[in-house]
VMD Tcl script that builds the backbone (N, CA, C; Angstrom):
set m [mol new atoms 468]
animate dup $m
set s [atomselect $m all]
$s set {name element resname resid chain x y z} {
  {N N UNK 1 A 0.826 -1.176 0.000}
  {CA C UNK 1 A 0.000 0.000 0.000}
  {C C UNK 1 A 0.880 1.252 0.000}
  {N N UNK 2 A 2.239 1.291 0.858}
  {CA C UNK 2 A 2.903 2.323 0.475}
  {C C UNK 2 A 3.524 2.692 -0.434}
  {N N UNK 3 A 3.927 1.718 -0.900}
  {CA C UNK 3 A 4.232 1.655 -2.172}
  {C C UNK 3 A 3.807 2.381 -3.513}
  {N N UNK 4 A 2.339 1.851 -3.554}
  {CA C UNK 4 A 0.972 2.458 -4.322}
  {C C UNK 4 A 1.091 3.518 -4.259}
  {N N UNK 5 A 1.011 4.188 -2.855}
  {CA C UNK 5 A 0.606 5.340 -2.654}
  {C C UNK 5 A 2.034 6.444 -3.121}
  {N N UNK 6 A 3.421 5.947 -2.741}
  {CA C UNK 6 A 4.431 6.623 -3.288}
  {C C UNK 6 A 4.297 6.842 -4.759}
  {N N UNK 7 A 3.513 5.818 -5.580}
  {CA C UNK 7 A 3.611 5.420 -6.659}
  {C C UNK 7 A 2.788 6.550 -7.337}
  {N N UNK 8 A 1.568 6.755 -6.349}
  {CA C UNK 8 A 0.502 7.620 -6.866}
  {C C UNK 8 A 1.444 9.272 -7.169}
  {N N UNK 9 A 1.612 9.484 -6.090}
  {CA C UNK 9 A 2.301 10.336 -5.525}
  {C C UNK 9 A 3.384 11.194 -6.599}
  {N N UNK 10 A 4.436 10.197 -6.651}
  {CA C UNK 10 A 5.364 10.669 -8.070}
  {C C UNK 10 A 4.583 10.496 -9.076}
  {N N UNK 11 A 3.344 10.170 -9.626}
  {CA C UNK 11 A 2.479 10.087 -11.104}
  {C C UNK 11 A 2.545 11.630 -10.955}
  {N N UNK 12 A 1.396 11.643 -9.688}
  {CA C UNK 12 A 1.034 12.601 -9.515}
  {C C UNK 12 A 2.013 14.613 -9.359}
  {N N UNK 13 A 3.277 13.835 -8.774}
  {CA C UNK 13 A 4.500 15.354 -9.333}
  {C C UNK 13 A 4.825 15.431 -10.283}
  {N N UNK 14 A 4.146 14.073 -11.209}
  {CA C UNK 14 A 5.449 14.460 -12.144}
  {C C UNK 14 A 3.834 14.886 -13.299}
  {N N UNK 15 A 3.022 14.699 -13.059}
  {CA C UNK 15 A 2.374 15.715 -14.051}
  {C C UNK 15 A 1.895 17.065 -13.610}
  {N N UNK 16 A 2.038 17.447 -12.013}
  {CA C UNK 16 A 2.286 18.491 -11.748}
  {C C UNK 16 A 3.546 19.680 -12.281}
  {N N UNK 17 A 4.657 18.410 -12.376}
  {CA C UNK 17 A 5.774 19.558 -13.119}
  {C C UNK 17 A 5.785 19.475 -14.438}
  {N N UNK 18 A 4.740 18.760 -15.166}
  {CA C UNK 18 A 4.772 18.723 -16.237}
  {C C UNK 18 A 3.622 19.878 -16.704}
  {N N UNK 19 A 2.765 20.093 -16.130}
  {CA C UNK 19 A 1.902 20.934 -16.356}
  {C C UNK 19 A 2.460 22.442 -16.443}
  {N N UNK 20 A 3.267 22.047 -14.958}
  {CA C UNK 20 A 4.276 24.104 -14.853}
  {C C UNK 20 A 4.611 24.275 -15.423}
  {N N UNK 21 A 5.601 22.880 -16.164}
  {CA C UNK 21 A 6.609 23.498 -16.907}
  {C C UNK 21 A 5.882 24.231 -18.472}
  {N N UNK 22 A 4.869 22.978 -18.821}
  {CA C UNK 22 A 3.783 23.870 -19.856}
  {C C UNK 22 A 3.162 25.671 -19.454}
  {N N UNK 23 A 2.868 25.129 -18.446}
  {CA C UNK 23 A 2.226 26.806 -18.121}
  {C C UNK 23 A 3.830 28.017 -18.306}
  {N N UNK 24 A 4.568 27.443 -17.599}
  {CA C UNK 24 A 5.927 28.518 -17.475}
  {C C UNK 24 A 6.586 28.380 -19.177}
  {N N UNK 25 A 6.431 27.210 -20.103}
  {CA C UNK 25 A 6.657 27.758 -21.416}
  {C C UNK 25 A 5.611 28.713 -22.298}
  {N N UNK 26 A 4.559 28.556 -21.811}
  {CA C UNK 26 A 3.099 29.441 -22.628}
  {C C UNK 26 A 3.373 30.798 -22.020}
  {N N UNK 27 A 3.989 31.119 -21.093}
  {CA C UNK 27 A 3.937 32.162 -20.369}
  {C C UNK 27 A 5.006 33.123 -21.046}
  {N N UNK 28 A 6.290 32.479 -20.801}
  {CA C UNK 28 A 7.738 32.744 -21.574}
  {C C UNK 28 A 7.268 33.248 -23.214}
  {N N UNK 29 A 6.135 32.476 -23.954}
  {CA C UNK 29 A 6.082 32.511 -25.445}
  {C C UNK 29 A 5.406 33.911 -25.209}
  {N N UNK 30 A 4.426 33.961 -24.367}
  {CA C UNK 30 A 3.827 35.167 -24.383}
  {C C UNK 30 A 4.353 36.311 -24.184}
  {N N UNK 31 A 5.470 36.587 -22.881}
  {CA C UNK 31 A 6.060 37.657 -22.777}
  {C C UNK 31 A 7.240 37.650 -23.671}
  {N N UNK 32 A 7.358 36.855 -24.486}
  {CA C UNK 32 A 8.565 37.121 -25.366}
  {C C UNK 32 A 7.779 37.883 -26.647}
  {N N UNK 33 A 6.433 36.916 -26.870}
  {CA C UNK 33 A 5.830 37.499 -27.815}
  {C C UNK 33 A 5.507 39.220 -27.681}
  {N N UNK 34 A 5.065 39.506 -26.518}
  {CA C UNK 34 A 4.705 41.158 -26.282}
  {C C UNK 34 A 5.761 41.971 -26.500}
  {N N UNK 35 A 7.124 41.181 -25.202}
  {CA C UNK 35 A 8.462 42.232 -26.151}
  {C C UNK 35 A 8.765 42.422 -27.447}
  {N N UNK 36 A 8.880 41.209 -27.810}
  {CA C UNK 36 A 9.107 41.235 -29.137}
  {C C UNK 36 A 8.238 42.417 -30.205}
  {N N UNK 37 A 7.155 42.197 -30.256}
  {CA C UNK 37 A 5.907 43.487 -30.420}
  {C C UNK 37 A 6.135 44.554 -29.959}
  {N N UNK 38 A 6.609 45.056 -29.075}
  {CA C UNK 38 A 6.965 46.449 -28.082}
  {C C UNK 38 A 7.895 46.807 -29.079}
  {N N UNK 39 A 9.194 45.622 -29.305}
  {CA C UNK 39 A 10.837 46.201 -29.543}
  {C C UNK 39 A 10.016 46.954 -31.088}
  {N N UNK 40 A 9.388 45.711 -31.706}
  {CA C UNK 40 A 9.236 46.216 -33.303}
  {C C UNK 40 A 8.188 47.656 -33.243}
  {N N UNK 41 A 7.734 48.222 -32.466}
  {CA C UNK 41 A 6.906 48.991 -32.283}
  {C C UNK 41 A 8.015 50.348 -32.098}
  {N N UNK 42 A 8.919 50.243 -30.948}
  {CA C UNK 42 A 9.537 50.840 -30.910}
  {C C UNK 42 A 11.088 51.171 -32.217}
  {N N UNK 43 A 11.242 50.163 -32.730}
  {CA C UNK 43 A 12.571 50.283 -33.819}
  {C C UNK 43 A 11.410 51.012 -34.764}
  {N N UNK 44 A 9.993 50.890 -35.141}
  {CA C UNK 44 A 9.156 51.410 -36.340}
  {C C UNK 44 A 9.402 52.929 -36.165}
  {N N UNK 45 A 8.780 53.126 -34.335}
  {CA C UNK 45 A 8.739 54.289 -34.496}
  {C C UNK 45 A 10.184 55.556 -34.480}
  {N N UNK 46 A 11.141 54.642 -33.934}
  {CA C UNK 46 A 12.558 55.439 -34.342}
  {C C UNK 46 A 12.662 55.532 -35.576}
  {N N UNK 47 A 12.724 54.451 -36.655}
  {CA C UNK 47 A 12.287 54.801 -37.742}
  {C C UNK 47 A 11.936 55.867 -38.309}
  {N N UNK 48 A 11.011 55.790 -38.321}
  {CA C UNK 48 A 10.392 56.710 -38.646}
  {C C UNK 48 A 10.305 58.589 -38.341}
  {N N UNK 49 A 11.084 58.514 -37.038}
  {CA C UNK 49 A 11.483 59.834 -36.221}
  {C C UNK 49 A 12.918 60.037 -36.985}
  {N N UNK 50 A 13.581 59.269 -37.279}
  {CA C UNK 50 A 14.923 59.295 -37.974}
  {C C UNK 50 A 14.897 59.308 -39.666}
  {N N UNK 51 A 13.662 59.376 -40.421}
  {CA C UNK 51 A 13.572 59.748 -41.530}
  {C C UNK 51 A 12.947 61.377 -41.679}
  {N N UNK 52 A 11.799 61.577 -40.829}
  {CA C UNK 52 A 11.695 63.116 -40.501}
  {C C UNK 52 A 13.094 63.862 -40.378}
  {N N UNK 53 A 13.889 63.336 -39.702}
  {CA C UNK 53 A 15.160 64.245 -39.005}
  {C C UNK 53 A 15.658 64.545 -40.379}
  {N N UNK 54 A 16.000 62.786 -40.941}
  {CA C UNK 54 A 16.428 63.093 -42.633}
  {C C UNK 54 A 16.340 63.957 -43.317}
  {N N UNK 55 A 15.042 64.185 -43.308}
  {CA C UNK 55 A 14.225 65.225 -44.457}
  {C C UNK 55 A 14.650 66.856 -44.042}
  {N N UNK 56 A 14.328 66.652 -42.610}
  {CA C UNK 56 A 14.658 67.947 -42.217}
  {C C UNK 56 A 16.122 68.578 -42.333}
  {N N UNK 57 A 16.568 67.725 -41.914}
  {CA C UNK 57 A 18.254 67.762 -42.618}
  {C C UNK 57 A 18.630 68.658 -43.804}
  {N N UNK 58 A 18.028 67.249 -45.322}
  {CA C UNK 58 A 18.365 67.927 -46.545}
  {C C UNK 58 A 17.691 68.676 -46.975}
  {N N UNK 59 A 16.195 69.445 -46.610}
  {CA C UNK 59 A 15.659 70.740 -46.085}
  {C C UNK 59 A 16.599 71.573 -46.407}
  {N N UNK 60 A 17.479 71.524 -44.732}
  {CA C UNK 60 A 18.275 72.783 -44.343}
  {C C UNK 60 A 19.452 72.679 -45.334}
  {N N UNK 61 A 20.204 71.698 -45.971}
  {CA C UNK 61 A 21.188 71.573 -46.644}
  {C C UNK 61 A 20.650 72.160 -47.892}
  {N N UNK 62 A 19.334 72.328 -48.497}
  {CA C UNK 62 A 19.494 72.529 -49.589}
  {C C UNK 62 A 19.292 74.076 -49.703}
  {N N UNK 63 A 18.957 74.446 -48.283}
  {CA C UNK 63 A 18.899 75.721 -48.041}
  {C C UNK 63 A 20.581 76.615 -47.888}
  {N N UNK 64 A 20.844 75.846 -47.322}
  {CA C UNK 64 A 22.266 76.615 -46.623}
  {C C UNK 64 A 23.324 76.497 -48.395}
  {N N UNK 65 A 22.679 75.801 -49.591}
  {CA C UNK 65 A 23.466 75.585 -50.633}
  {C C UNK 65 A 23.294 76.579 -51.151}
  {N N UNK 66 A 22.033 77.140 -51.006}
  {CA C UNK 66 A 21.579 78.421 -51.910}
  {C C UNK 66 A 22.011 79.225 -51.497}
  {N N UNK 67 A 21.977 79.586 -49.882}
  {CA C UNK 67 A 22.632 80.308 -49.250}
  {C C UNK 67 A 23.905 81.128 -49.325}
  {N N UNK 68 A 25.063 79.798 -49.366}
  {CA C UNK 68 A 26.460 80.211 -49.742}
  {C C UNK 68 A 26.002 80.499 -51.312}
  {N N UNK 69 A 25.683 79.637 -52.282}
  {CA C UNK 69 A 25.493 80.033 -53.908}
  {C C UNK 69 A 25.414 81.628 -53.553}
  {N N UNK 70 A 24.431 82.314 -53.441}
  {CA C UNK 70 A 23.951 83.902 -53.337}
  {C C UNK 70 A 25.084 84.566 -52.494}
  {N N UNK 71 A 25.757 84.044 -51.564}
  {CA C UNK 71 A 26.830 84.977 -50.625}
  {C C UNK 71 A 28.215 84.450 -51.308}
  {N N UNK 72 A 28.243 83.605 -52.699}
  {CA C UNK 72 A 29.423 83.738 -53.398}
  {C C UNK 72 A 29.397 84.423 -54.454}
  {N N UNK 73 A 27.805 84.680 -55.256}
  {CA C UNK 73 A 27.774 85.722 -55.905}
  {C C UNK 73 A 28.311 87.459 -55.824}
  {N N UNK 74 A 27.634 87.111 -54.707}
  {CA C UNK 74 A 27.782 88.542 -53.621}
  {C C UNK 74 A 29.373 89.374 -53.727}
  {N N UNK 75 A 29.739 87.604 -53.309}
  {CA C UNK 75 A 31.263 88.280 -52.700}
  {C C UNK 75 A 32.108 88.249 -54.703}
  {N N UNK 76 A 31.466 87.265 -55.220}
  {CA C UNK 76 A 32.496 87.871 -56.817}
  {C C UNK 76 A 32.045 88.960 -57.779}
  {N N UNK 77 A 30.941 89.718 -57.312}
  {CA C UNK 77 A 30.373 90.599 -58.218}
  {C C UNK 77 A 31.475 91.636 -57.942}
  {N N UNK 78 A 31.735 92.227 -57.383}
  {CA C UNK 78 A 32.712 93.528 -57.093}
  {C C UNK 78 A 33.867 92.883 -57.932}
  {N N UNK 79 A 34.234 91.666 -57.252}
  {CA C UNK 79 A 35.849 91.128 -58.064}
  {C C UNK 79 A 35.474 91.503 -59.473}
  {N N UNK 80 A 34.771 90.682 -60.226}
  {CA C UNK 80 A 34.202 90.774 -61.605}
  {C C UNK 80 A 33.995 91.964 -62.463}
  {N N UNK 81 A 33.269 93.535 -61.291}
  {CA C UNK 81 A 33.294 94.088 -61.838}
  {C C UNK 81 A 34.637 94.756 -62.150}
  {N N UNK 82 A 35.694 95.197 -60.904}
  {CA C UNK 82 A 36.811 95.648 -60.716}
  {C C UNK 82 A 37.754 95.115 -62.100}
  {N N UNK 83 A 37.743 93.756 -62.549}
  {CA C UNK 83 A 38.541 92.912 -63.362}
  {C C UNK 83 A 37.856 93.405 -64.481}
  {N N UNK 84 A 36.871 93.503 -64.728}
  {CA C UNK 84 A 36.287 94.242 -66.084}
  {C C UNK 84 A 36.324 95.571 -66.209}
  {N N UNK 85 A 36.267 96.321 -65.145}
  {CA C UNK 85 A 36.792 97.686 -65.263}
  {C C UNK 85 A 38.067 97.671 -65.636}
  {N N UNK 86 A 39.372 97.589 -65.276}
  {CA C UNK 86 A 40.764 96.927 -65.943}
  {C C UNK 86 A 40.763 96.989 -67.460}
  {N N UNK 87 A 39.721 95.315 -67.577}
  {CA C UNK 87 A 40.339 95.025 -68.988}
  {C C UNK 87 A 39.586 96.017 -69.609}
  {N N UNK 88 A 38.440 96.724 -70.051}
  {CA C UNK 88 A 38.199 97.873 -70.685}
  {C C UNK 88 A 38.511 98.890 -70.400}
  {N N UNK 89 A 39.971 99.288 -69.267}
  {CA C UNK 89 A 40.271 100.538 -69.200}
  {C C UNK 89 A 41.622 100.384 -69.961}
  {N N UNK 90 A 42.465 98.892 -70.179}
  {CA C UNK 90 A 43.633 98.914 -70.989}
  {C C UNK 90 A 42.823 98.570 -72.411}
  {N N UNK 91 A 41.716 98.312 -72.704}
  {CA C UNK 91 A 41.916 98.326 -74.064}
  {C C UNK 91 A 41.482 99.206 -74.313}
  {N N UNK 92 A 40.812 100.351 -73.697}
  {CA C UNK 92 A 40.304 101.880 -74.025}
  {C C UNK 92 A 41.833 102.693 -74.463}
  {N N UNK 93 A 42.607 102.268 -73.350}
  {CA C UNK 93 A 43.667 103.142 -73.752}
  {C C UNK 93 A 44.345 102.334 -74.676}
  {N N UNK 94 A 44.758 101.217 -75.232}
  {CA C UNK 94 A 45.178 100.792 -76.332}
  {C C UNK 94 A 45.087 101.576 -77.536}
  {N N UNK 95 A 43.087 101.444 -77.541}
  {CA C UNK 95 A 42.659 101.830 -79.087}
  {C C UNK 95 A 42.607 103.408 -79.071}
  {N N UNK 96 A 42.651 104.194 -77.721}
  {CA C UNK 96 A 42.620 105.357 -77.780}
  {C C UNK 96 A 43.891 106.049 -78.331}
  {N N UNK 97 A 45.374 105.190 -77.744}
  {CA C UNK 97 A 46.461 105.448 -78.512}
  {C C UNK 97 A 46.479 105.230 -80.160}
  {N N UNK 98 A 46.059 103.898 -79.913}
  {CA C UNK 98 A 46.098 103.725 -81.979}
  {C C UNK 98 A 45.501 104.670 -82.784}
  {N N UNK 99 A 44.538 105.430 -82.215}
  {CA C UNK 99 A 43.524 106.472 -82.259}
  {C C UNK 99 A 44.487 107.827 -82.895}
  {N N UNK 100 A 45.042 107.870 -82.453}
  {CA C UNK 100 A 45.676 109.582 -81.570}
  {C C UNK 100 A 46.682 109.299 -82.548}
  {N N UNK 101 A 47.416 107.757 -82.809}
  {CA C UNK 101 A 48.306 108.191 -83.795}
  {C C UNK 101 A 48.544 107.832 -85.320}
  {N N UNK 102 A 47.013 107.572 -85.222}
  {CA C UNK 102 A 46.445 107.449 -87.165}
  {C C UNK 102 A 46.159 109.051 -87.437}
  {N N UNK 103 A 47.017 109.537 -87.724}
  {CA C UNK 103 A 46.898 110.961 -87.871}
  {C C UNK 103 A 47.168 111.361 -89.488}
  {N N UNK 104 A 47.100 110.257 -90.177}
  {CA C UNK 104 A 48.386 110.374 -91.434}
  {C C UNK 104 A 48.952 111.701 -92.046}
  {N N UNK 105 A 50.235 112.390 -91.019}
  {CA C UNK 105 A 50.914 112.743 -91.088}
  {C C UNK 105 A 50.345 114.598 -91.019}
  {N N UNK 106 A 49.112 114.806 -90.380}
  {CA C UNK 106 A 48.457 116.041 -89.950}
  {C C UNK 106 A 48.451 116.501 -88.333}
  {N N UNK 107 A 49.177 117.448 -88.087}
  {CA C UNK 107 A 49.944 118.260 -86.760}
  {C C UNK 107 A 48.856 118.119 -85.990}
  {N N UNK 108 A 47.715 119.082 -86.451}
  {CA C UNK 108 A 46.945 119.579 -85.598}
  {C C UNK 108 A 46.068 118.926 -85.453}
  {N N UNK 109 A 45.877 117.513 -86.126}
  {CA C UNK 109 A 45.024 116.102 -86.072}
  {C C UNK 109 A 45.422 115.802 -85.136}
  {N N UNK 110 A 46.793 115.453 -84.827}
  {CA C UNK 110 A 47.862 114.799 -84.267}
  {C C UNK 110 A 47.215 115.859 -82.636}
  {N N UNK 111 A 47.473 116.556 -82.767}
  {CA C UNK 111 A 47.541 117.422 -81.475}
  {C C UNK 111 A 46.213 117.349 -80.652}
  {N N UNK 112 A 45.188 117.612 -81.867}
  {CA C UNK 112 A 43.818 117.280 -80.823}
  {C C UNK 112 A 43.905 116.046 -80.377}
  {N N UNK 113 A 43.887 114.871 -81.424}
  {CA C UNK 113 A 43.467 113.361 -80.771}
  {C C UNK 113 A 44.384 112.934 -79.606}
  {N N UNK 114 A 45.758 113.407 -79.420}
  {CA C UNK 114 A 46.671 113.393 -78.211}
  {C C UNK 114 A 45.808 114.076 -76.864}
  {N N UNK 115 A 45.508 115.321 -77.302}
  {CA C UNK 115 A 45.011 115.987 -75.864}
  {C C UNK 115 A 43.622 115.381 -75.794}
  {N N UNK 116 A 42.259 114.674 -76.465}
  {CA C UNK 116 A 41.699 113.683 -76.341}
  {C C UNK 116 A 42.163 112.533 -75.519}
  {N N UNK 117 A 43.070 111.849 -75.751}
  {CA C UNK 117 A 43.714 110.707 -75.719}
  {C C UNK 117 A 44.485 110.922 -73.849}
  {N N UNK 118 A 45.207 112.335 -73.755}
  {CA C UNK 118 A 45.394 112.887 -72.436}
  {C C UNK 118 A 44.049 112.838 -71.530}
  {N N UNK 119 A 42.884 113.359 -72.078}
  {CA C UNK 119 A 41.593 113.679 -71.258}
  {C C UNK 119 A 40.949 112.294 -70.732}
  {N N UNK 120 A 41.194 111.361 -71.184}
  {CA C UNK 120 A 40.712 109.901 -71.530}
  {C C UNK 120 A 41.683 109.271 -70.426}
  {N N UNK 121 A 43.183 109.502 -70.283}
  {CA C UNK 121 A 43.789 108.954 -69.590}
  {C C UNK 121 A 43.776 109.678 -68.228}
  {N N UNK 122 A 43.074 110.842 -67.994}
  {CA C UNK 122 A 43.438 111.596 -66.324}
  {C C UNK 122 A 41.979 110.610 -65.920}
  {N N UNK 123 A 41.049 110.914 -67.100}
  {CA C UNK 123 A 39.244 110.288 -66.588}
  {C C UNK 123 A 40.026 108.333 -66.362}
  {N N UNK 124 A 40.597 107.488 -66.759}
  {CA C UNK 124 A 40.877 106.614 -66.384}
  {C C UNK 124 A 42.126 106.677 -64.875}
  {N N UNK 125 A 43.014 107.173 -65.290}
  {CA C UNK 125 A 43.829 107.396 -63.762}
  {C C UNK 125 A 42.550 107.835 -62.521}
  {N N UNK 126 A 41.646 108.753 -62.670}
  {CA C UNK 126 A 40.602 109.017 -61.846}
  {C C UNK 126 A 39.904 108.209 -61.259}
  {N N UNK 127 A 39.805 107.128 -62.397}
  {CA C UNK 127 A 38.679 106.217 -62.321}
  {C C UNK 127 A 39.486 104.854 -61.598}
  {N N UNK 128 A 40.534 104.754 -61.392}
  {CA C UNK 128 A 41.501 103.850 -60.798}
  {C C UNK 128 A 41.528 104.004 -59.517}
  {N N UNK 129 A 42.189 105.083 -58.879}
  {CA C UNK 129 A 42.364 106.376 -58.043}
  {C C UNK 129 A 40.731 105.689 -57.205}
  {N N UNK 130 A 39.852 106.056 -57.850}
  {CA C UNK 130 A 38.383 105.984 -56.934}
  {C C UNK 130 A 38.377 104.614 -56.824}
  {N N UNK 131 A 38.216 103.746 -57.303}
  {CA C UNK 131 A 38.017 102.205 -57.352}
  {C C UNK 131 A 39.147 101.996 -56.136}
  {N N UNK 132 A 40.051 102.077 -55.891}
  {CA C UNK 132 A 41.486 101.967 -55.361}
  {C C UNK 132 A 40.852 102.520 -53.636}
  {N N UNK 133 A 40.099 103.466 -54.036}
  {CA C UNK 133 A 39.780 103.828 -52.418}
  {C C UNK 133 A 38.059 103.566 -52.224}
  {N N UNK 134 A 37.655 103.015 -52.932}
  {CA C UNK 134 A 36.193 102.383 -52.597}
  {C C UNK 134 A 37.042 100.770 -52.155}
  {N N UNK 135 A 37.690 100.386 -52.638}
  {CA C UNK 135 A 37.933 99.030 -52.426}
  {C C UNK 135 A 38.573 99.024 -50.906}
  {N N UNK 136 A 39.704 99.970 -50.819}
  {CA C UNK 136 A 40.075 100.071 -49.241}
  {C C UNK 136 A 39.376 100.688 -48.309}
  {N N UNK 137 A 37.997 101.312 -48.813}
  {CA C UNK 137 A 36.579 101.535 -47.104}
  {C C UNK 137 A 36.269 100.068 -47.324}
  {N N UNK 138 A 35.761 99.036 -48.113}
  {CA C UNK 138 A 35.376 98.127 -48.178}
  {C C UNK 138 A 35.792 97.153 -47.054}
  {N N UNK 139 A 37.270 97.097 -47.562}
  {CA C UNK 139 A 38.656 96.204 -46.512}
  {C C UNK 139 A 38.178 96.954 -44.974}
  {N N UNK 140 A 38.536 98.526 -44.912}
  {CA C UNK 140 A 38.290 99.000 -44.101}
  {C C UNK 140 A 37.138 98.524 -42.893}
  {N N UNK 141 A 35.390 98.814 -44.136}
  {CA C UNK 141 A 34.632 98.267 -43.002}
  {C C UNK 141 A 34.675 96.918 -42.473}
  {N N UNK 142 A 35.132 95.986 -43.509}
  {CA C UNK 142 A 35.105 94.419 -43.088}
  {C C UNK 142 A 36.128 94.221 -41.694}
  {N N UNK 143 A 37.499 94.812 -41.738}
  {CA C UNK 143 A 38.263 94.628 -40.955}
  {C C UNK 143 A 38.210 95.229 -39.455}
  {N N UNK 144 A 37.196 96.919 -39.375}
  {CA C UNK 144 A 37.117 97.276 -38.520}
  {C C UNK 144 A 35.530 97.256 -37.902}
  {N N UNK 145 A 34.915 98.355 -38.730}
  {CA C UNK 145 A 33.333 99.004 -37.947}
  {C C UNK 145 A 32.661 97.655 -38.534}
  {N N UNK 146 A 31.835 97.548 -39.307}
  {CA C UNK 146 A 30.427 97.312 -39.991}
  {C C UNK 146 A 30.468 95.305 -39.405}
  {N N UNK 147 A 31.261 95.017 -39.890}
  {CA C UNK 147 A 31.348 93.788 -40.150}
  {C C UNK 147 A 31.723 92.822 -38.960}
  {N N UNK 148 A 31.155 91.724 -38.548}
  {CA C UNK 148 A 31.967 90.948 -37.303}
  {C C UNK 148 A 33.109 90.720 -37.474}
  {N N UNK 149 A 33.664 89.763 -36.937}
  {CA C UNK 149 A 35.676 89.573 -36.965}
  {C C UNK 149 A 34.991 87.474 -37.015}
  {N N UNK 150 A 35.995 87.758 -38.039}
  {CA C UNK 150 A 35.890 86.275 -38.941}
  {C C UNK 150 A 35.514 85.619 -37.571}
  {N N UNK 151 A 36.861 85.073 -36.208}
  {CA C UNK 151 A 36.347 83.758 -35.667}
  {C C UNK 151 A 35.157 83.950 -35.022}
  {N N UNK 152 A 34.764 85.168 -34.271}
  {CA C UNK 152 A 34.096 85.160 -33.368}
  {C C UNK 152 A 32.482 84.834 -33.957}
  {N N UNK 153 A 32.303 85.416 -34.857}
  {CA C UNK 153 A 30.802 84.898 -35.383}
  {C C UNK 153 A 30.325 83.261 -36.073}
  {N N UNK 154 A 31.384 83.065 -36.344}
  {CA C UNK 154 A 31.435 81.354 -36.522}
  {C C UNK 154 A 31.099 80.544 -35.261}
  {N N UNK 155 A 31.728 80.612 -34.264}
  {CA C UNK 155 A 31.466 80.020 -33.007}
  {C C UNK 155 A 30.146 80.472 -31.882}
  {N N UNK 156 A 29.526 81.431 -33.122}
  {CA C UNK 156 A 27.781 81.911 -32.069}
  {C C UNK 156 A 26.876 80.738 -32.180}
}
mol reanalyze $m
mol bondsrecalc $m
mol representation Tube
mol addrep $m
């Protein structure tokens, strides 16, 4: 009879731990299943917060392209014009000389188109002269009044 009854006994634990161990694997599937659901819920929605950022990003990049584009215009229009003032002030005086001395072989031809050719060269020396000191207030304001000082406005 004790026997039996030991007998009953271990039937009886061992489908008790067979049952837990079922319940404690259904349990495990489940909370693995919910994390699992949470994690993908959560990687979607980073996702998705990290393609906004994207956008917003090349937004601002395509802004800040135009940006510099227009503040490199800016800064080569003066160069451009200065360099074209130049080359049409040496070929003014080139053709103004070739000018002055197609005279074929008449004094007072000769004499006006020279003092022409003089009037042409004080209005270009003038015109040098001014360019020469518009360009150094320019330097001027950048370096002193108007303008910030290169590092310090980079690092605001």
């Amino acid at each position: 009879m004790n026997q039996k009854l030991v007998s009953q006994v271990g039937g009886a634990v061992q489908r008790i731990e067979k049952r837990t161990e079922e319940r404690v694997e259904k349990a495990v599937e489940q909370v693995a299943g919910e994390a699992s659901a949470r994690m993908t819920a959560n990687l979607d929605a980073s996702n998705e917060r990290a393609e906004r950022i994207m956008q917003a990003t090349a937004k601002l990049e395509s802004r800040q392209l135009w940006s510099a584009a227009a503040a490199m215009c800016l800064i080569l229009l003066p160069v451009v014009v200065v360099v074209a003032g130049l080359w049409m002030g040496v070929a003014g005086l080139i053709t103004g000389a070739q000018w002055a001395l197609d005279v074929d072989g008449s004094v007072w031809l000769g004499i006006g188109r020279w003092l022409v050719a003089a009037v042409g060269l004080a209005g270009a020396a003038y015109a040098l002269f001014a360019s020469v000191r518009w360009v150094a207030g320019l330097v001027e304001t950048w370096r002193g009044r108007g303008m910030p000082k290169w590092p310090r406005w980079r690092k605001r």
